[in-house]
N, C-alpha and C positions, 0 to 999 in steps of 0.2 A: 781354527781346527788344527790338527794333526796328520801328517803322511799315518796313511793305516795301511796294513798287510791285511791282505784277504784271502784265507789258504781254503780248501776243501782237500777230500783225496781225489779231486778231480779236476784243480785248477790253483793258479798259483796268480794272484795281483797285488799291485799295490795304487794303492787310491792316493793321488800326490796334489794339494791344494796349498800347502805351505813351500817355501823357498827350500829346498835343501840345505845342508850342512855340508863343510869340504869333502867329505865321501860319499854322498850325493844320496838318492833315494830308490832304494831297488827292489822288486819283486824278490820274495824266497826265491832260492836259485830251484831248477828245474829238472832232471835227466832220465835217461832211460828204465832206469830201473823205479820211477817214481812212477812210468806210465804201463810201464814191462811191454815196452814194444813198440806200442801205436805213435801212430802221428799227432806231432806236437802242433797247436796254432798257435801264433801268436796275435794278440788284440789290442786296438787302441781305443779307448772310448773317453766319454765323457765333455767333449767340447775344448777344453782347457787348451793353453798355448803353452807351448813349450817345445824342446827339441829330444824327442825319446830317442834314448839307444838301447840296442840288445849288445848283449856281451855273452861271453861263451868263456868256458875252464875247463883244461883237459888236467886230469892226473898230474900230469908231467908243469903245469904253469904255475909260476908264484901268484900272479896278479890276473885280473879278467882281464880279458881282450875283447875291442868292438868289434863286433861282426861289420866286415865289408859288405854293404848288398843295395842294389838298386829297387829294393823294395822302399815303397814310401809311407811314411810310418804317421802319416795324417791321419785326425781323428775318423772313425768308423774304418778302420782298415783291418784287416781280418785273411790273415796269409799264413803257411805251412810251414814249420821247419824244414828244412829235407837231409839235413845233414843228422842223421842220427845215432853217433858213433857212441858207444857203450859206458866211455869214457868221460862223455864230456857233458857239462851243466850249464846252464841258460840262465838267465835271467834280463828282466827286461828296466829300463827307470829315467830316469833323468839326473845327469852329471853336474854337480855345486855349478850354479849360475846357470842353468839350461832354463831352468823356469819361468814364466810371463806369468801368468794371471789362472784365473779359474779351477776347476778340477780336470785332472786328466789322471785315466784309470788305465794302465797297465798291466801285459801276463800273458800267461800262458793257458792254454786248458787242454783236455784231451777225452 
């Protein structure tokens, strides 16, 4: 199969069953004005092994940056953004070589 993007205007994943590529495999990126306001969750599902990072981009950044956070991003975990500056976009994936085996479904919803 193939990494697939799974978009709605009410959610943003990316379903990742194959190894990524050196730029790895990411949900569409995410922001305020996508949700106009509300609070963002982020989700992990699907069983699949592997190690998920979220990443964030403000305006001002050339390149995403990993979110620092003690949330733990194993399968069925289902937690809030809380940083919701106007500015800045989400996304969630896994980085070339993060990958093990199975399907793992990352994103966001709102």
């Amino acid at each position: 199969m193939a990494n697939t993007s799974l978009n709605s205007d009410r959610y943003r994943y990316i379903s990742i069953d194959t190894a990524p590529g050196a730029s790895g495999a990411w949900s569409d990126a995410v922001s305020m004005s996508a949700v106009k306001g509300g609070p963002i969750w982020f989700s992990r599902r699907g069983g699949g092994n592997g190690t998920v990072t979220i990443q964030y981009k403000t305006k001002w950044d050339t390149e995403w940056r990993d979110l620092t956070t003690d949330v733990d991003l194993a399968d069925g975990v289902r937690c809030i953004l809380d940083d919701m500056g106007a500015g800045v976009a989400w996304r969630a994936g896994i980085k070339s070589g993060g990958y093990t085996d199975g399907t793992i479904i990352v994103g966001f919803d709102w």
